[in-house]
N, CA, C and O atoms as CSV, one atom per row, in Angstrom:
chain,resi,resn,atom,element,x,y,z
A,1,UNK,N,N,-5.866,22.239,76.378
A,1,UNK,CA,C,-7.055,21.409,76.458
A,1,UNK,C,C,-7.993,21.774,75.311
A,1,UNK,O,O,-8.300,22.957,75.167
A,2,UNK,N,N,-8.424,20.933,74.567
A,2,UNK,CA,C,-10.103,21.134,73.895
A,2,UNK,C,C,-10.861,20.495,74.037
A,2,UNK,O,O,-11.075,19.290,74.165
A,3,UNK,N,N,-11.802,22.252,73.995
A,3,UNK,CA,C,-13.399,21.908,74.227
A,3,UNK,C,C,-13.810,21.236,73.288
A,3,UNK,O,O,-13.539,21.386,72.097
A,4,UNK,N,N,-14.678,20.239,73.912
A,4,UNK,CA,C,-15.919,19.300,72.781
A,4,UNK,C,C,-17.631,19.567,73.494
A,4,UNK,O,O,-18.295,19.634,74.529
A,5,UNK,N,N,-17.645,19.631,72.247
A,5,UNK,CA,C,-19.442,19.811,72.733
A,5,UNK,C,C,-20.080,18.563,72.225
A,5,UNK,O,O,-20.360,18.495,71.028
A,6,UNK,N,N,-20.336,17.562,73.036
A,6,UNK,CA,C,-21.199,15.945,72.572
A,6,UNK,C,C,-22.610,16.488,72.398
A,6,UNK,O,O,-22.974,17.454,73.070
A,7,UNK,N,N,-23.385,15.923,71.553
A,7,UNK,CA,C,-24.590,15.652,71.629
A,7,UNK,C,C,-25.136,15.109,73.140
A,7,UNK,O,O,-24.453,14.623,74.042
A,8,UNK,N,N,-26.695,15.370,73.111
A,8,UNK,CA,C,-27.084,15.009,74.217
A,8,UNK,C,C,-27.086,13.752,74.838
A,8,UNK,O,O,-27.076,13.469,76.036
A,9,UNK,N,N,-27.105,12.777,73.473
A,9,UNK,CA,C,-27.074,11.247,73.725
A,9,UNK,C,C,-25.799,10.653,74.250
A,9,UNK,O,O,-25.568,9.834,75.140
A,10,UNK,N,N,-25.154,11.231,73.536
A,10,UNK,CA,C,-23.448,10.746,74.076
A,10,UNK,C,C,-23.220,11.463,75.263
A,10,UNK,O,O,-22.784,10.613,76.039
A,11,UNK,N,N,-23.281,12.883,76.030
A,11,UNK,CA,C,-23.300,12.665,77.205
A,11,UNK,C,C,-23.739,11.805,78.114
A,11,UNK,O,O,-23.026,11.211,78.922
A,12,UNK,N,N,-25.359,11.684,77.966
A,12,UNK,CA,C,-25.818,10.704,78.617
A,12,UNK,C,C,-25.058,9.778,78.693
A,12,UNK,O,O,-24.470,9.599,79.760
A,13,UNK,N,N,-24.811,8.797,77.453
A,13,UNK,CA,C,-24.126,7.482,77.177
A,13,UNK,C,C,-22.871,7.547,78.592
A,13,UNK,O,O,-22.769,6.764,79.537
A,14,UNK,N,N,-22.145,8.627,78.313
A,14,UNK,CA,C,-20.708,8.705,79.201
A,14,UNK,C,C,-21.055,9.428,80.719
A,14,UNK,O,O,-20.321,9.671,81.677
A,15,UNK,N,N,-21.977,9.571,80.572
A,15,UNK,CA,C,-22.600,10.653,81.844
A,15,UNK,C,C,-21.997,11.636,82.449
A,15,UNK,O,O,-21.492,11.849,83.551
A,16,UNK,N,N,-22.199,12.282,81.287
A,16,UNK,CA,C,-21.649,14.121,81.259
A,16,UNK,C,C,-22.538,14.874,81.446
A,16,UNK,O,O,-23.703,14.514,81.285
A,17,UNK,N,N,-22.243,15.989,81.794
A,17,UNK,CA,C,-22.643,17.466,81.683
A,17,UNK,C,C,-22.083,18.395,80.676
A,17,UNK,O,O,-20.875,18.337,80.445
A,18,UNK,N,N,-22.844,19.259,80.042
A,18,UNK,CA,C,-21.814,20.716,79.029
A,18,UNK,C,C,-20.306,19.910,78.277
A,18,UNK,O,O,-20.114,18.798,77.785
A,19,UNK,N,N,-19.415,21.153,78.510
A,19,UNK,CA,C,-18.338,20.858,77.713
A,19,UNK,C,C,-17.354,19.681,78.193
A,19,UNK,O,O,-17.134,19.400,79.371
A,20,UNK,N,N,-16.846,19.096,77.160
A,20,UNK,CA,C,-16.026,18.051,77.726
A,20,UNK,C,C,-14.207,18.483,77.138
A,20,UNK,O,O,-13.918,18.703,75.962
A,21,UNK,N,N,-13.412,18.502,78.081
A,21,UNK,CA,C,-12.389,18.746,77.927
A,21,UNK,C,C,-11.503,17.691,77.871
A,21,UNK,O,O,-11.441,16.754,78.667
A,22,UNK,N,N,-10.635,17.933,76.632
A,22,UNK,CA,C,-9.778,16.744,76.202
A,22,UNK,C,C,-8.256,16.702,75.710
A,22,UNK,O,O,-8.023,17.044,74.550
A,23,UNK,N,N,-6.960,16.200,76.747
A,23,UNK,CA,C,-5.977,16.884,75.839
A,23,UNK,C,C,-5.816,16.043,74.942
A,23,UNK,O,O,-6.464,15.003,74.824
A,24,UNK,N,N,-4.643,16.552,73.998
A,24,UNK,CA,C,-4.043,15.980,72.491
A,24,UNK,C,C,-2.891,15.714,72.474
A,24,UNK,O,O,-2.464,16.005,71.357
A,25,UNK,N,N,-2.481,15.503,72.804
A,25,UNK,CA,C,-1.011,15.129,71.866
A,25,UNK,C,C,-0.930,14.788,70.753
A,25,UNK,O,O,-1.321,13.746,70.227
A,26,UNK,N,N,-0.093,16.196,70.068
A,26,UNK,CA,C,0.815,16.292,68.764
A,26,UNK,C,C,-0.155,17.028,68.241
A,26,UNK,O,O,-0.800,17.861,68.878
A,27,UNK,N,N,-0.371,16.642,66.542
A,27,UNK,CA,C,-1.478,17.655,65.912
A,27,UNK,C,C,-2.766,17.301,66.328
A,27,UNK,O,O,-3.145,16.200,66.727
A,28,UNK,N,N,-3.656,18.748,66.149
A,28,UNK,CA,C,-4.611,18.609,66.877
A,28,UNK,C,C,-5.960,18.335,65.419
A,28,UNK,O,O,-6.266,19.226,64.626
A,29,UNK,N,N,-6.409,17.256,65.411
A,29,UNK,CA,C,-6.760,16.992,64.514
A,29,UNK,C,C,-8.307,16.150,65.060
A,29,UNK,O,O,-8.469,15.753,66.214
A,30,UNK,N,N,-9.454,15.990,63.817
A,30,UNK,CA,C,-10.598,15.080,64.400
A,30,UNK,C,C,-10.363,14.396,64.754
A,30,UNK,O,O,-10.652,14.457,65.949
A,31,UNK,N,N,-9.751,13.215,64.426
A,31,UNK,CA,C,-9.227,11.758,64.618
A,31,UNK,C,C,-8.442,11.989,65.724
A,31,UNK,O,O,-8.513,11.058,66.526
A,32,UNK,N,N,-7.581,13.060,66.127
A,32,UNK,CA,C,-6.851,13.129,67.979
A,32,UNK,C,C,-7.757,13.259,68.586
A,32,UNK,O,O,-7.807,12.507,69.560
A,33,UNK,N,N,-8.858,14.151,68.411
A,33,UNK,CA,C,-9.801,14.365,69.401
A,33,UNK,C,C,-10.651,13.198,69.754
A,33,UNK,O,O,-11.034,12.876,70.879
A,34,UNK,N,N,-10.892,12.602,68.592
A,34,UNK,CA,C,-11.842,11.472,68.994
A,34,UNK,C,C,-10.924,10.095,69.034
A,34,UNK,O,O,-11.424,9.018,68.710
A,35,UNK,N,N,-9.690,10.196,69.412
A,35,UNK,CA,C,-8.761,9.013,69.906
A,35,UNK,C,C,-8.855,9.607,71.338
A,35,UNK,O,O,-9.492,8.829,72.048
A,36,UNK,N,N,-8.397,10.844,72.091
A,36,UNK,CA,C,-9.083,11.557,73.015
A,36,UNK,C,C,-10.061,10.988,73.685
A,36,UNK,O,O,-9.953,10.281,74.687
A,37,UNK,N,N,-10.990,11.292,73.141
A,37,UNK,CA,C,-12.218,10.847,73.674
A,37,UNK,C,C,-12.561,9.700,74.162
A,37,UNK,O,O,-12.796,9.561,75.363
A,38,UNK,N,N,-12.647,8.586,73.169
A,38,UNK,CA,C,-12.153,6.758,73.135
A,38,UNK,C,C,-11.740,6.673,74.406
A,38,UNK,O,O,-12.432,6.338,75.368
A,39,UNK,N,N,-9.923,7.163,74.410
A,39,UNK,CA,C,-9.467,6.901,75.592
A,39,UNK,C,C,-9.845,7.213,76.942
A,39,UNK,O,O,-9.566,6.382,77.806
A,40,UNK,N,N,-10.664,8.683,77.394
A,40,UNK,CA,C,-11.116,9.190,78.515
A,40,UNK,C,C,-12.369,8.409,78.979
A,40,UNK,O,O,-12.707,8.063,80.111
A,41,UNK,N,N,-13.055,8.205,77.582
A,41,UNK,CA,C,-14.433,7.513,77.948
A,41,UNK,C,C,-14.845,6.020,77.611
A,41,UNK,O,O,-16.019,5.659,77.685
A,42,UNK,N,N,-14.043,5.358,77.320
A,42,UNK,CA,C,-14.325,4.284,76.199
A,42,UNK,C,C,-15.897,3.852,76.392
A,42,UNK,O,O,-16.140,3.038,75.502
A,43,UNK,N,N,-17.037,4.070,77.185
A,43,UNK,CA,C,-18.091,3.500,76.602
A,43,UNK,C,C,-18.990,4.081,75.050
A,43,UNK,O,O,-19.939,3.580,74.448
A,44,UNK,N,N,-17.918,5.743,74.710
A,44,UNK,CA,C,-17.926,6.375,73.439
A,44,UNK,C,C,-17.232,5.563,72.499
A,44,UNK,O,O,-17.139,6.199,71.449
A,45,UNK,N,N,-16.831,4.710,72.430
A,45,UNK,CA,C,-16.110,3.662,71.455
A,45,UNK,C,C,-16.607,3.577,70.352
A,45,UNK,O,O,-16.706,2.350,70.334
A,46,UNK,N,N,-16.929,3.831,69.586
A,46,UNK,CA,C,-17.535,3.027,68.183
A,46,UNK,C,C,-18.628,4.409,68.117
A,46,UNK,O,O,-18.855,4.608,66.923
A,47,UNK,N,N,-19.287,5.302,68.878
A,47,UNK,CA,C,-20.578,5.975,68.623
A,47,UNK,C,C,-19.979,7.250,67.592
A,47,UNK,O,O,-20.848,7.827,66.938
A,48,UNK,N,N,-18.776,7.641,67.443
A,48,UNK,CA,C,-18.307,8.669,66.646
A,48,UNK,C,C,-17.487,8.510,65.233
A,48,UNK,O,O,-17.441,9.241,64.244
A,49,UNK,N,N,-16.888,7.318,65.526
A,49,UNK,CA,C,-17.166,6.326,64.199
A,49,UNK,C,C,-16.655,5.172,63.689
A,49,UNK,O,O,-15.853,4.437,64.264
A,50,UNK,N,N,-17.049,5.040,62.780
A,50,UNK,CA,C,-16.563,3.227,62.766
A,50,UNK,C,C,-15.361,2.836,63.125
A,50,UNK,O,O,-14.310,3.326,62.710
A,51,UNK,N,N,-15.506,1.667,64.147
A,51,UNK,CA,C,-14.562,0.759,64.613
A,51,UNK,C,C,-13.600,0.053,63.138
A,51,UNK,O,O,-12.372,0.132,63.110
A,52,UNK,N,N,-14.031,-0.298,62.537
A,52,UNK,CA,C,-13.160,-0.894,61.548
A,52,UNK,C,C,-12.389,-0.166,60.608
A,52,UNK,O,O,-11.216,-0.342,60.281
A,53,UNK,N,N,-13.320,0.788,60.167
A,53,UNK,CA,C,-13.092,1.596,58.575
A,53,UNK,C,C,-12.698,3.097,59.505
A,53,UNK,O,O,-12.203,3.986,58.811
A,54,UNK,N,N,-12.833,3.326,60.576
A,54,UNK,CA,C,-12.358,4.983,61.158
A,54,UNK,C,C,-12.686,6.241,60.609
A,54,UNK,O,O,-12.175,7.355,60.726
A,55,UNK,N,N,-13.936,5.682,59.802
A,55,UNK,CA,C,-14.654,6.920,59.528
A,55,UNK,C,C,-15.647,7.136,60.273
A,55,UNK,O,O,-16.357,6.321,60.862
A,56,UNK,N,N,-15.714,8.677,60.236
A,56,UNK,CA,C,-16.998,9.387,60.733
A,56,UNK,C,C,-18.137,8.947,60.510
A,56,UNK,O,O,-18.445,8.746,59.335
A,57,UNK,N,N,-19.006,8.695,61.474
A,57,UNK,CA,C,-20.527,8.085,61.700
A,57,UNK,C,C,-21.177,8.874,60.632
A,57,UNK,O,O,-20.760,10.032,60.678
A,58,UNK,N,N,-22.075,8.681,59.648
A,58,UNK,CA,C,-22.783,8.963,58.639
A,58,UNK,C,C,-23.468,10.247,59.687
A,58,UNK,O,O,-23.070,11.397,59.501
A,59,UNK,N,N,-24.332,10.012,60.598
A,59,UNK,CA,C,-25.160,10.894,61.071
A,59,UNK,C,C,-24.834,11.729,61.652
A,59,UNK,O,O,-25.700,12.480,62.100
A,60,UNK,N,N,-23.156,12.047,61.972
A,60,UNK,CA,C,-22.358,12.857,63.010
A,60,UNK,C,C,-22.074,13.782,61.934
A,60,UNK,O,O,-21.920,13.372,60.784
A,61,UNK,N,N,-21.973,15.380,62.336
A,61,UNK,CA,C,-21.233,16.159,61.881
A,61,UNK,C,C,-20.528,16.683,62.872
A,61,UNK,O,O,-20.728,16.442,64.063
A,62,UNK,N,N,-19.431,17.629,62.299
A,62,UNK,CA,C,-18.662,18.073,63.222
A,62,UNK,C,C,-18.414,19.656,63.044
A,62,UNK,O,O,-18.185,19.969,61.875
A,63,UNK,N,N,-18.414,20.473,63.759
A,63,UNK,CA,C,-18.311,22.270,62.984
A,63,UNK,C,C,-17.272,22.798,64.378
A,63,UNK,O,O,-17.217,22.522,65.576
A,64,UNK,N,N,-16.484,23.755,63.377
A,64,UNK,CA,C,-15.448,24.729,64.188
A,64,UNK,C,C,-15.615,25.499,63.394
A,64,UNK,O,O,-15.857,25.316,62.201
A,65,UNK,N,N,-15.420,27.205,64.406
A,65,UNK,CA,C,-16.015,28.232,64.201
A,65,UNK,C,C,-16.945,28.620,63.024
A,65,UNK,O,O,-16.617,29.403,62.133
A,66,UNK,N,N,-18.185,27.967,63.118
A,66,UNK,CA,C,-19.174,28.228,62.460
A,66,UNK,C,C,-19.489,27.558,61.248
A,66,UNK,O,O,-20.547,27.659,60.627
A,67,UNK,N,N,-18.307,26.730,60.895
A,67,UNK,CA,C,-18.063,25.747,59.362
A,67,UNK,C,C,-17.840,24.402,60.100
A,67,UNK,O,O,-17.094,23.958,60.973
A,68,UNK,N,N,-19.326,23.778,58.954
A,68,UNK,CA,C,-19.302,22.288,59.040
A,68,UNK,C,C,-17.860,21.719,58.195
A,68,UNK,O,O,-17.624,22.143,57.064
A,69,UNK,N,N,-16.879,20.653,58.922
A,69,UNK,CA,C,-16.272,20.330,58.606
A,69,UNK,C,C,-16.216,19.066,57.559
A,69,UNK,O,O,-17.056,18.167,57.506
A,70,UNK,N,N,-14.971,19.197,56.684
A,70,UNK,CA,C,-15.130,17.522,56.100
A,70,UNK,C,C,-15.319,16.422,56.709
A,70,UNK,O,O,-15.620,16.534,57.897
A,71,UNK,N,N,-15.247,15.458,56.314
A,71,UNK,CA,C,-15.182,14.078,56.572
A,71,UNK,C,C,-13.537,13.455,56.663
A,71,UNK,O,O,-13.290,12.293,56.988
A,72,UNK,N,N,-12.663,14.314,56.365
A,72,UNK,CA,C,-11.658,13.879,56.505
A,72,UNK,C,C,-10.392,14.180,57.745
A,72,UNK,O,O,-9.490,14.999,57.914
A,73,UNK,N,N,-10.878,13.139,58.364
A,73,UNK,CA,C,-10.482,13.122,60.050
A,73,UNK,C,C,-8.944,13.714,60.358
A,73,UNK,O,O,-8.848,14.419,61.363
A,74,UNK,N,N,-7.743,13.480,59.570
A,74,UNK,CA,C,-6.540,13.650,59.887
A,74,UNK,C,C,-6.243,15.533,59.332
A,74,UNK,O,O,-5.105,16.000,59.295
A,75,UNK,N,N,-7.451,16.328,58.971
A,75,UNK,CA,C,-7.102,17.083,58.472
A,75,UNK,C,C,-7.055,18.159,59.697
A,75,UNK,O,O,-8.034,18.153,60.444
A,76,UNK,N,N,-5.590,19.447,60.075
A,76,UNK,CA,C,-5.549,19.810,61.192
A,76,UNK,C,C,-7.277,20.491,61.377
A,76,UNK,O,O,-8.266,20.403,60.649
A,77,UNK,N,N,-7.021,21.216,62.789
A,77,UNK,CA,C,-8.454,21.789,63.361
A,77,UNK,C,C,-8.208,22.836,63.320
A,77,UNK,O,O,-6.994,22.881,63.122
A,78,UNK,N,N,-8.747,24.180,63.406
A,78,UNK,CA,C,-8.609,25.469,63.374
A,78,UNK,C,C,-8.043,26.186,64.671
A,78,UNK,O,O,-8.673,26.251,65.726
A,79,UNK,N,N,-6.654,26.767,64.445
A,79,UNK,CA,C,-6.350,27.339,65.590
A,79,UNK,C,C,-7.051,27.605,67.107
A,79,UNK,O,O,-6.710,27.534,68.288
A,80,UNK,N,N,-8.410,28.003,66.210
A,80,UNK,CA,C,-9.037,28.540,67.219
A,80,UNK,C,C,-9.592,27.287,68.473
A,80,UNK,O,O,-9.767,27.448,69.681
A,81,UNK,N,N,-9.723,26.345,67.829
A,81,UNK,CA,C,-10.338,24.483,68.299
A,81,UNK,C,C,-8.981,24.693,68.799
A,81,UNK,O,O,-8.982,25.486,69.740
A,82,UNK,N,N,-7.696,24.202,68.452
A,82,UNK,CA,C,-6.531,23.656,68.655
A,82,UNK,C,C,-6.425,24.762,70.410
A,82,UNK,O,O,-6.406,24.248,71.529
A,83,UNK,N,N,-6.390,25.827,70.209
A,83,UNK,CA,C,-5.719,26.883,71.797
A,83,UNK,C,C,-7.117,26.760,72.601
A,83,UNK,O,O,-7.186,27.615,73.484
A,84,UNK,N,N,-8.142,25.995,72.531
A,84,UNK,CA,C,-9.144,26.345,73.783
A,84,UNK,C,C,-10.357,27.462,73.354
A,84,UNK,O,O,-11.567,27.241,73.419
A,85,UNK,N,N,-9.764,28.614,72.939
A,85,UNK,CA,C,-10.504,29.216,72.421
A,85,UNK,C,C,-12.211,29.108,72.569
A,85,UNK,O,O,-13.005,29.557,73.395
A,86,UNK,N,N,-12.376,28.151,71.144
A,86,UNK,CA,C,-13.583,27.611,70.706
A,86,UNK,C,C,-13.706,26.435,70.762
A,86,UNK,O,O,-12.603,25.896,70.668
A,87,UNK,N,N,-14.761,25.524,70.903
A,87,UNK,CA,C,-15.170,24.303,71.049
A,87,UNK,C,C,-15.044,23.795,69.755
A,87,UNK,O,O,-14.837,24.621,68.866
A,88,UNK,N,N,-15.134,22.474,69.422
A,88,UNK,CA,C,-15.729,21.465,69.047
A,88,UNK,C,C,-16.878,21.122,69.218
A,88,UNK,O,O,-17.461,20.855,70.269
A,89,UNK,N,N,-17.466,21.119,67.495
A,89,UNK,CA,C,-18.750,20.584,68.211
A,89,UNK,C,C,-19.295,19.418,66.616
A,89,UNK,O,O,-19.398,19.438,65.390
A,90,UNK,N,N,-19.519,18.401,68.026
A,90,UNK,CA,C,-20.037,17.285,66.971
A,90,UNK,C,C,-21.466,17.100,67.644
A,90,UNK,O,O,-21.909,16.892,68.773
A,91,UNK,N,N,-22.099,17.340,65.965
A,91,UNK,CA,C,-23.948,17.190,65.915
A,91,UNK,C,C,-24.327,16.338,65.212
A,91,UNK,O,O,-24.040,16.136,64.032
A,92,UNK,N,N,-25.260,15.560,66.153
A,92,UNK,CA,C,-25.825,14.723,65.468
A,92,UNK,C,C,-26.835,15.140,64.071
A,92,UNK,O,O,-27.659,16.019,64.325
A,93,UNK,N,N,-26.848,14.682,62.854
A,93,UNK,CA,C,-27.815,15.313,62.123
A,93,UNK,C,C,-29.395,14.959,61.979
A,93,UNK,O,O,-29.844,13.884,62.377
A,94,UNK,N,N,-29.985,15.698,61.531
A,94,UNK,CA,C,-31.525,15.569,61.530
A,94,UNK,C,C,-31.441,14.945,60.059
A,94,UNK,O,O,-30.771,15.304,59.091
A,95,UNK,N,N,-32.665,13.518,60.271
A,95,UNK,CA,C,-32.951,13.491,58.982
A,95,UNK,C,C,-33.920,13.199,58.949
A,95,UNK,O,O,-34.412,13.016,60.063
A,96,UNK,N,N,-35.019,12.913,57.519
A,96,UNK,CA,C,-36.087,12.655,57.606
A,96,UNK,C,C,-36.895,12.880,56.251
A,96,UNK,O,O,-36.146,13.046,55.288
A,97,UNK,N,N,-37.881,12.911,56.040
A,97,UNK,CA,C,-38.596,13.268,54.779
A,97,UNK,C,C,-39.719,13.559,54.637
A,97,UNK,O,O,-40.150,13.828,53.515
């Protein structure tokens, strides 16, 4: 199973609590997790990232063990994400000026 840690909004949205647990099949990768997700929750559909183009939401980041990750979804996850271990965690970012 992997842990995901949603932002506060997307729990709400799906009406969660804390960690959300998700299995994978095959490699364990952003794009499994958040096909994962889609499927367990679909009113998360589209909020993690684009429906058309399947990229990551501009304002979403994503970090495993302590490193913000790329943008490039099919790339594997860190052992430590992949066995349970450690979470996933996608943050919404702050912006502003």
């Amino acid at each position: 199973m992997i842990r995901v840690v949603l932002p506060g909004n997307l729990l709400t949205l799906a009406r969660l609590r804390g960690e959300v647990l998700v299995e994978v099949a095959g490699p364990v990768t952003q794009a499994a997790v958040v096909d994962a997700l889609e499927s367990r929750y679909p009113c998360l559909h589209g909020t993690l990232r684009d429906p058309v183009s399947r990229l990551r939401r501009p304002m979403l980041r994503f970090f495993a063990d302590g490193h913000d990750l790329p943008g490039q979804l099919e790339a594997p996850l860190p052992d430590s994400v992949a066995s349970g271990r450690e979470p996933l965690l996608i943050v919404g970012a702050i912006a502003g000026g």
